[in-house]
N, C-alpha and C positions, 0 to 999 in steps of 0.2 A: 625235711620235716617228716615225722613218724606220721601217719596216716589212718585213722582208725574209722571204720563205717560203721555206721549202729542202724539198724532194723529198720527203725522210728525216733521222731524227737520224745517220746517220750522215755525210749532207751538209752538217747544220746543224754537228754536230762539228767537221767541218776549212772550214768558214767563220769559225765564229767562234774557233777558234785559231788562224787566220790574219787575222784583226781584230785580237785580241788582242795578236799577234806582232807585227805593222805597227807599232801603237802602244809596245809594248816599246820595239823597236828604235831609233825613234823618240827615245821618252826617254834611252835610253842614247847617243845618238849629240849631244844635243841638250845634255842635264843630267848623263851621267855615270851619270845612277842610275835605277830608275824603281820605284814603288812600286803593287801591285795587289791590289785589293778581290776577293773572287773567293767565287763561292757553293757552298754543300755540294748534295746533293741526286745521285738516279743519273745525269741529265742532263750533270752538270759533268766528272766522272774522262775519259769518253773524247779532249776537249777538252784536259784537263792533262796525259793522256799524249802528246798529239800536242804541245804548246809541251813537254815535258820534254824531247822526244825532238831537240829543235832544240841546233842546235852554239850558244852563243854566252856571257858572260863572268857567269853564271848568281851572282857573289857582289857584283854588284852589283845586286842583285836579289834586292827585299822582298815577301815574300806574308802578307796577312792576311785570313781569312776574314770575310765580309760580316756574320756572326752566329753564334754560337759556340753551343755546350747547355752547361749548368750540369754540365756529368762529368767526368771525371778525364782525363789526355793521352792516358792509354794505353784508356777505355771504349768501345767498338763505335760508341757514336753520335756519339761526338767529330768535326767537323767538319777539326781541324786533321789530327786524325789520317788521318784520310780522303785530305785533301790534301799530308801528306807521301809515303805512300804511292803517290799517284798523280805525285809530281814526285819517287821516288827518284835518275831518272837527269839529274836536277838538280844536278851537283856545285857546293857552293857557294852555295846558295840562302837567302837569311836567312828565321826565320819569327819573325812578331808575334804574340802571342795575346793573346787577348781575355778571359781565363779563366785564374789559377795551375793548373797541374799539378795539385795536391790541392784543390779549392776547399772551400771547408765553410763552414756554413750559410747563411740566406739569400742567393739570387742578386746580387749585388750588382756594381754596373758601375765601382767606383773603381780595381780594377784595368787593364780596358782604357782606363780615361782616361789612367791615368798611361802606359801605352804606347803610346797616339796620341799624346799630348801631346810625344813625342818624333820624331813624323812630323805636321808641322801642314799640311807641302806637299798641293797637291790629287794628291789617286792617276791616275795614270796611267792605269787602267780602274779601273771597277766594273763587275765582273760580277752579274748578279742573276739568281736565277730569281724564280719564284711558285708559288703551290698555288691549289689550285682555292678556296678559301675567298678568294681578293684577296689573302693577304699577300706579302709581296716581303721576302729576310732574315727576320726574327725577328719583324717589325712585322703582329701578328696583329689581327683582328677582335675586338672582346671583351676586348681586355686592359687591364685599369686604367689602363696609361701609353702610351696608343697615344698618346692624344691631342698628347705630351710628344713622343715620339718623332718625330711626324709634324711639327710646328712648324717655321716656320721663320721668319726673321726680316723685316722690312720698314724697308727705308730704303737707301741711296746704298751703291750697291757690293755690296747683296744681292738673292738676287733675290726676289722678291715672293710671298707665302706663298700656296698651290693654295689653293682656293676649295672646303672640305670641308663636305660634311652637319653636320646637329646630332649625328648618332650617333657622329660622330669628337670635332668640336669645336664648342664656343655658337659660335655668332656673335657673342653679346654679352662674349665675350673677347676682351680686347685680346691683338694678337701678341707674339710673346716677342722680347727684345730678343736681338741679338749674344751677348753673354755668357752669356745663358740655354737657348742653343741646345746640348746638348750635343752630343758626339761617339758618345759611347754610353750606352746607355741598359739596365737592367735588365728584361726582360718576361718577365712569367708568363702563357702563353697561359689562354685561358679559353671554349670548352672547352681540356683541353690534347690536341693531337694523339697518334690513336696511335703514327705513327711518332716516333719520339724524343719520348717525355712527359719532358719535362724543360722545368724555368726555362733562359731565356736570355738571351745576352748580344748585343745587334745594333748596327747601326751607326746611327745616325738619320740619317731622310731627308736633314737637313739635311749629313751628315758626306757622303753616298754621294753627294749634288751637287756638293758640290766636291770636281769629279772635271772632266779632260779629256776623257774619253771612259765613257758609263754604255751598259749593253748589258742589254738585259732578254731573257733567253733562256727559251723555253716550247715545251715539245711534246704531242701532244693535240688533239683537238676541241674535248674540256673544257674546257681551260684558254683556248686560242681563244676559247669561248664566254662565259668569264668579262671578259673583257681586252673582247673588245663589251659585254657589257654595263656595264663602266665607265668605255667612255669615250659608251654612251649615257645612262645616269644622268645624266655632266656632275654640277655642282656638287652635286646630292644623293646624289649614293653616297658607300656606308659602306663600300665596299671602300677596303681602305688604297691596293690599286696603283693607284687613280683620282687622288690626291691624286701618286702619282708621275709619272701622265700628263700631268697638269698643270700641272708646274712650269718645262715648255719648256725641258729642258738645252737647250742651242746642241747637241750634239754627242750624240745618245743616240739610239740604234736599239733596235728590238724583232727576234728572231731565232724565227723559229716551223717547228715542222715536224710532220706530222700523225705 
């Protein structure tokens, strides 16, 4: 993955809403439509206020968050919430969720399948961040369905599944086929974070690769220092963004700034 440093978040901010926009635009001039993955987290809002704040034909143009928390549209940690907020002056904007309005009980990902299921096209970006524990989206260390989530398929016209630790997945499992790869997946982190302790709803690696354009954005030392040490690990790290650095998008850069 391409590797770009910026000064400051505030110069990583209108770099990579000026990626983003490129790519929009792109789509729209191209396909008519363009559809984007895009991450919660403090990093992202300054970013969405700068593409909100852009003139251009904003209703044909779809946003769905990269991973969603298991709370209600209007809860504090709600992701989507987050990101209407931050693209008010968006007129026109459609939004996907990954999550009913009132959800109740167990986490369960049948709703966001049935509304990707209506967007099969690869998304125009995937925006991602990470935390300092390796995950990228929802896709935590420790959660019973990493493993599921992280899968990806192997044969003609896919691409070739990361080469992950025994802590993610056996070796002596066979890869999951096309059909078995889902789009979204239910995860209960474990431990659960304190910021937003809640079940979630995320996208699988497999959904957020096909994509034309993936951007992993991070700021920190920390996080720096995590992101070295998985792509020094190589095939034995159990951080999940290790199995994301290895799956060679064509088209996928990391956005870093101290």
């Amino acid at each position: 993955m391409r590797f770009v440093s910026h000064p400051d978040p505030e110069s990583l901010a209108a770099a990579v809403a000026a990626r983003i926009a490129a790519d929009l635009d792109a789509a729209l001039s191209e396909r008519g439509r363009a559809l984007l993955a895009l991450a919660g987290g403090r990093t992202s809002p300054p970013v969405f206020r700068r593409l909100a704040a852009q003139a251009r034909d904003w209703s044909r143009v779809t946003i769905l968050p990269s991973d969603e928390r298991w709370v209600a549209a209007d809860h504090p940690d709600c992701n989507l919430r987050q990101m209407r907020e931050a693209f008010a002056g968006a007129s026109g904007l459609h939004w996907l969720a990954l999550v009913p309005d009132l959800p109740a009980g167990p986490a369960c990902a049948d709703f966001a399948k049935h509304a990707l299921a209506s967007h099969p096209e690869a998304l125009d970006v995937a925006m991602l961040g990470m935390g300092v524990d390796g995950h990228f989206a929802s896709l935590f260390p420790g959660a019973p369905t990493l493993a599921a989530a992280l899968a990806l398929p192997v044969g003609a016209g896919s691409p070739r599944e990361p080469s992950v630790g025994p802590a993610i997945r056996s070796r002596d499992e066979p890869a999951p086929t096309e059909s078995q790869c889902a789009a979204a997946i239910a995860i209960v982190p474990n431990p659960m974070p304190s910021a937003g302790p809640h079940p979630r709803i995320s996208l699988t690696l497999a959904r957020l690769l096909h994509s034309r354009t993936l951007l992993l954005v991070i700021t920190g030392q920390d996080k720096r220092a995590v992101l070295e040490r998985a792509q020094a690990e190589g095939a034995a790290s159990a951080l999940p963004v290790a199995a994301l650095l290895r799956a060679a998008h064509p088209r996928a850069e990391i956005h870093w700034s101290p």
